[in-house]
C-alpha positions in Angstrom: 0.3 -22.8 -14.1 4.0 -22.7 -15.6 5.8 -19.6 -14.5 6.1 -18.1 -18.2 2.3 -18.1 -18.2 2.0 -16.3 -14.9 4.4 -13.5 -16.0 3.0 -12.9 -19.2 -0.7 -12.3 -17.0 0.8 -9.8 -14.7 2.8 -8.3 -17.0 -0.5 -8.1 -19.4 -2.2 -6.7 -16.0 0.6 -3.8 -15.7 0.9 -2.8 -19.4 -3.0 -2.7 -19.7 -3.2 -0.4 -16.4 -0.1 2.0 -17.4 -1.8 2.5 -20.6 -4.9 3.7 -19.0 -3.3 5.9 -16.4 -1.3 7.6 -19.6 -4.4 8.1 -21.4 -6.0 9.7 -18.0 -2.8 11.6 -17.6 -2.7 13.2 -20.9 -7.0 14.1 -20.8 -5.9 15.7 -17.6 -2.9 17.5 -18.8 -4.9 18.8 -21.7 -7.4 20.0 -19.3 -4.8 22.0 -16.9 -2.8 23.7 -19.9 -6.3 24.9 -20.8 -7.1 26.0 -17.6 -3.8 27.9 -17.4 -1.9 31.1 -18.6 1.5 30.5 -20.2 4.0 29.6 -18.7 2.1 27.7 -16.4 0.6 25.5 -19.3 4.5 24.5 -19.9 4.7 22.8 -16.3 1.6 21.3 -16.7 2.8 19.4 -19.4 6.4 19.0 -17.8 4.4 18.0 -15.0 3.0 15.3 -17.1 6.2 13.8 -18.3 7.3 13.8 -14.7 4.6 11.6 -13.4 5.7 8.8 -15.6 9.4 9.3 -15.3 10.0 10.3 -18.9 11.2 14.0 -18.3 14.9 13.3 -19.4 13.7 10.6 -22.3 11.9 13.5 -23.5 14.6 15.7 -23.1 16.7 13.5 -24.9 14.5 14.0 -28.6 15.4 17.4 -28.5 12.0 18.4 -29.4 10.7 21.5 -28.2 8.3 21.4 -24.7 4.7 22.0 -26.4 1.6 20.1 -26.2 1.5 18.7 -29.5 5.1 17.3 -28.7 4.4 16.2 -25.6 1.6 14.5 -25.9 2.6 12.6 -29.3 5.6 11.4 -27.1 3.5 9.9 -24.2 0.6 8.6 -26.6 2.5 7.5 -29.9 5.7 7.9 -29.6 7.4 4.0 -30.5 10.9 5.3 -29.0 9.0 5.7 -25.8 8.6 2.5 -23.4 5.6 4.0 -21.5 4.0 5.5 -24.1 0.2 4.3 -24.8 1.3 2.7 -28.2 3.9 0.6 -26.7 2.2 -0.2 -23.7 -0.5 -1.5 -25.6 1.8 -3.2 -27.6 3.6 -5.2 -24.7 -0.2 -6.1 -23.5 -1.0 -7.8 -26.9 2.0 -9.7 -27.2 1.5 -11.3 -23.2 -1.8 -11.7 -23.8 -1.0 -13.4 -27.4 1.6 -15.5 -25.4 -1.7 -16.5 -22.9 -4.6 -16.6 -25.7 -6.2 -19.8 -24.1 -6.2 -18.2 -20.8 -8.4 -15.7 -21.9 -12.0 -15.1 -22.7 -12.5 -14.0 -26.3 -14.3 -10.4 -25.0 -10.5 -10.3 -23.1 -8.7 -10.7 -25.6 -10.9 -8.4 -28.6 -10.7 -5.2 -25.8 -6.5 -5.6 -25.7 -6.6 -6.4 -29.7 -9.2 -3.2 -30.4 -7.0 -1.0 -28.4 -4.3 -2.1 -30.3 -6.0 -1.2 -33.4 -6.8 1.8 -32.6 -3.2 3.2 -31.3 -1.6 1.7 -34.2 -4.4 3.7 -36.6 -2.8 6.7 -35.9 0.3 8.5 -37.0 -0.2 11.4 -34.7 -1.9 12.5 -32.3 -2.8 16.1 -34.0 -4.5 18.5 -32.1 -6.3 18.7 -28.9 -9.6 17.3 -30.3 -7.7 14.6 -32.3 -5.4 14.1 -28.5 -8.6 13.6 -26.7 -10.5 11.2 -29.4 -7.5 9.0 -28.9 -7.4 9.2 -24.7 -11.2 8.6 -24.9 -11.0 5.4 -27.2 -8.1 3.8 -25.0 -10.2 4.3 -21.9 -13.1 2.8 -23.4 -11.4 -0.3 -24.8 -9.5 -1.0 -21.4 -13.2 -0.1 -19.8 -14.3 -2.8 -21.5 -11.0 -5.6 -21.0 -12.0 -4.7 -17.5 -15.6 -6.1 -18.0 -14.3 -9.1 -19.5 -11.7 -9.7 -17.3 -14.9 -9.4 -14.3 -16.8 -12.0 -15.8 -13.8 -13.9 -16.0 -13.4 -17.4 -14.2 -11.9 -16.2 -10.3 -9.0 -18.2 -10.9 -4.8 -18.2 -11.2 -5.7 -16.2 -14.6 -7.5 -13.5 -13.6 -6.0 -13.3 -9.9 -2.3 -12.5 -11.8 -3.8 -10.0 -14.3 -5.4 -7.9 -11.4 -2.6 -8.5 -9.5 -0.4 -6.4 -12.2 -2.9 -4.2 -12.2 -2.3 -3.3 -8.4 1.1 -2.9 -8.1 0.7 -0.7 -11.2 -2.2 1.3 -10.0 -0.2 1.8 -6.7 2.8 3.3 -8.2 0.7 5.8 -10.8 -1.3 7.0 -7.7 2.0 8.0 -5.8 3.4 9.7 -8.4 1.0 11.6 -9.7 0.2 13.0 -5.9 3.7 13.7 -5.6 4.5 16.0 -8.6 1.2 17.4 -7.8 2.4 18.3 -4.2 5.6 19.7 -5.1 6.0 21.0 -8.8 2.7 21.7 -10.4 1.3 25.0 -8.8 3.3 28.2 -10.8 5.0 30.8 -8.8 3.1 33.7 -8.0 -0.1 31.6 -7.5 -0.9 30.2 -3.8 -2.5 27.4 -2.0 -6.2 27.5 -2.0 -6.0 29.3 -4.4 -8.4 29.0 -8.0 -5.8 27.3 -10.1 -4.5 25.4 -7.2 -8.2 23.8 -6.6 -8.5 23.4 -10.7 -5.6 21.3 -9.8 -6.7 19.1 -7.0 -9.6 18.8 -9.3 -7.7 17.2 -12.4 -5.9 15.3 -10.1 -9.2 13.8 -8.6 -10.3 13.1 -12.3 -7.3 11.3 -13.4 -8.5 8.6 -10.7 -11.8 8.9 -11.3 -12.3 10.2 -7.8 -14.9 13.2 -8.1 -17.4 11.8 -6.5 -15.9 9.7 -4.0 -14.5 13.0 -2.6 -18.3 14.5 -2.8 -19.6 11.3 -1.2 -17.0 10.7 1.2 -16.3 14.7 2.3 -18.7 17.4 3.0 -16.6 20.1 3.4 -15.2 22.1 0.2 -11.8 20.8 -1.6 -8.8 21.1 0.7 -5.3 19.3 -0.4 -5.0 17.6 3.2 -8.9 15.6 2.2 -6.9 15.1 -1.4 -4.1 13.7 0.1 -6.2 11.7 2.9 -8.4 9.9 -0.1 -5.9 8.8 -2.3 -3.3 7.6 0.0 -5.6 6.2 2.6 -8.7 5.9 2.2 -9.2 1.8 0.9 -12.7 2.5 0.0 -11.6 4.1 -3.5 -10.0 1.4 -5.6 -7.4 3.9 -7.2 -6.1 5.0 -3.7 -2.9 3.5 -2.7 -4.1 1.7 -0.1 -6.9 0.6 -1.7 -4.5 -1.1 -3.9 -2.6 -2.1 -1.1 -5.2 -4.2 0.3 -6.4 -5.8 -3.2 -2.7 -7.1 -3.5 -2.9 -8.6 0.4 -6.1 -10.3 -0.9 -5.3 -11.2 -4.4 -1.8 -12.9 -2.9 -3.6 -14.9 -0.5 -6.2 -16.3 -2.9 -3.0 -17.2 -5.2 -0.8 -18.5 -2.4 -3.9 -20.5 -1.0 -4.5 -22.4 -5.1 -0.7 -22.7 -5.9 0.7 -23.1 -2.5 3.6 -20.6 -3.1 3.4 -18.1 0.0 6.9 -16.4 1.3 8.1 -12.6 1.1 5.7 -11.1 -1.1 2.8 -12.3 1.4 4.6 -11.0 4.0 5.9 -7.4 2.6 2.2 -6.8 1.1 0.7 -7.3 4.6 3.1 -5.2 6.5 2.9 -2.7 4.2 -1.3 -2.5 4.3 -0.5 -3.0 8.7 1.4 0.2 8.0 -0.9 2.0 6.0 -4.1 1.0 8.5 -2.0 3.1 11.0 -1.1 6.0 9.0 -3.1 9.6 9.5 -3.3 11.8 7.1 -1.8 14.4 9.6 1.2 12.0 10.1 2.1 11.8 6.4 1.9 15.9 5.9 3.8 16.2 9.0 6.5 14.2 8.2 6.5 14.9 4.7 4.5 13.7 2.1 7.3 13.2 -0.5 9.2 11.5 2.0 6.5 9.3 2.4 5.4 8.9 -1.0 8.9 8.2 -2.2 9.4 5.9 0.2 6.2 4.3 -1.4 7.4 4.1 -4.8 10.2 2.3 -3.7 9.0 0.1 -1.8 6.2 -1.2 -4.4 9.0 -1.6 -6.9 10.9 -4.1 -4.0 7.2 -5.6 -3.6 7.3 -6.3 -7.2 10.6 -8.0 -7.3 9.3 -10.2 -4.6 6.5 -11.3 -6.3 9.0 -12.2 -9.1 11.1 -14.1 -7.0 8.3 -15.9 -5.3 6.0 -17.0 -8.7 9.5 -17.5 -10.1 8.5 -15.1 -13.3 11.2 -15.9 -16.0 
């Protein structure tokens, strides 16, 4: 596979997933300003812009801090790079660049989505906000079907392999402005808007039930922080992702035969994660630690770069 090729799939994998987690993020942040009195609904939607590092882009408009605003800027805003409309249109360009390398179902999902975004010319209100998250989610529900009855090969393996690192970063930082911006002053932990909270949060990655399933005990932030940091069972957890990048690396490294840093950094850090506690990370600080994450995915994905020589 020539290294233009194998960008274009990872890259298609990381736009694709972004978009998603945005479209989660804004459901979510929709959800929380409901749930909340002003001005709490204000840093629920600064807490939003936060998550995906667009506070001072956002800033930068001018535009008054409101939901309408907000969430026009992180779903169809074109001067935005990680809005859902440019995200979804990075993802139809790599995959237009890769056409033969995927199945038609593939390929009508990113095109649909595309559609879609580019059908509106705002988001309008909350109803109109949440018509739009709910048709992005289905179309990448269904380029995720495709791309699982896709052919296990270099294709697919560098598609989900975007999708990873991506998925690893979203989870981090959406646990970290949860843990240290979101609650308002004057309300406390444990409280009923902090556990609406861990809620949303456990919604955005589709994690409800896995909590239910997977804890008996009520909603606590330490179990919060123990399942989607640690816990590889639940794909959306960071070291869930973690381990799909170990394996997806190994099946690539074992067809193309090009193995090096990004197998080793991808196993130390799952090595390291196997011997985290939840206890540990609190202890020692879970920004710290989640921080540390962050930055340490981005060096993973400049590794992977450098070793599938991505132009």
């Amino acid at each position: 596979m020539l290294s233009r090729t194998a960008s274009c799939l990872y890259w298609l994998g990381r736009y694709i997933e972004r978009a998603d987690f945005t479209a989660r993020l804004v459901e979510a942040t929709v959800r929380l300003d409901a749930l909340s009195a002003q001005p709490a609904g204000e840093v629920a939607w600064m807490s939003a812009l936060l998550v995906t590092d667009a506070d001072a882009a956002f800033m930068a408009t001018g535009e008054k801090l409101t939901p309408q605003n907000v969430s026009r800027f992180l779903t169809l805003s074109t001067e935005h790079p990680g809005s859902i409309i440019n995200c979804l249109d990075r993802a139809r360009d790599n995959a237009r660049s890769v056409r033969t390398a995927l199945t038609r179902e593939a390929w009508s999902a990113i095109n649909r989505a595309w559609i879609i975004s580019h059908g509106r010319a705002s988001p309008g209100g909350t109803q109109a906000t949440l018509n739009l998250v709910d048709q992005t989610k289905a179309e990448v529900r269904s380029f995720e079907g495709a791309l699982h009855r896709m052919m296990r090969n270099q294709a697919s393996w560098f598609i989900r392999l975007g999708q990873a690192i991506e998925r690893a970063d979203n989870t981090a930082r959406l646990l970290d402005v949860k843990y240290h911006i979101l609650l308002p002053e004057g309300e406390y932990v444990g409280g009923t808007m902090d556990r609406d909270q861990w809620t949303t949060i456990l919604q955005t990655v589709s994690a409800v039930t896995a909590y239910r399933w997977l804890y008996s005990e009520g909603l606590t932030p330490s179990r919060v922080t123990e399942l989607l940091v640690l816990r590889r069972e639940l794909p959306l957890s960071i070291a869930g992702a973690a381990e799909e990048v170990v394996e997806l690396l190994s099946a690539l490294g074992k067809r193309t035969g090009l193995q090096g840093e990004a197998d080793r950094m991808a196993r130390a850090r799952l090595s390291k994660l196997g011997a985290t506690r939840v206890g540990d990370v609190v202890s020692r600080g879970l920004h710290e630690f989640l921080e540390a994450f962050i930055i340490e995915n981005a060096a993973l994905d400049g590794a992977i770069g450098r070793q599938f020589r991505f132009v």
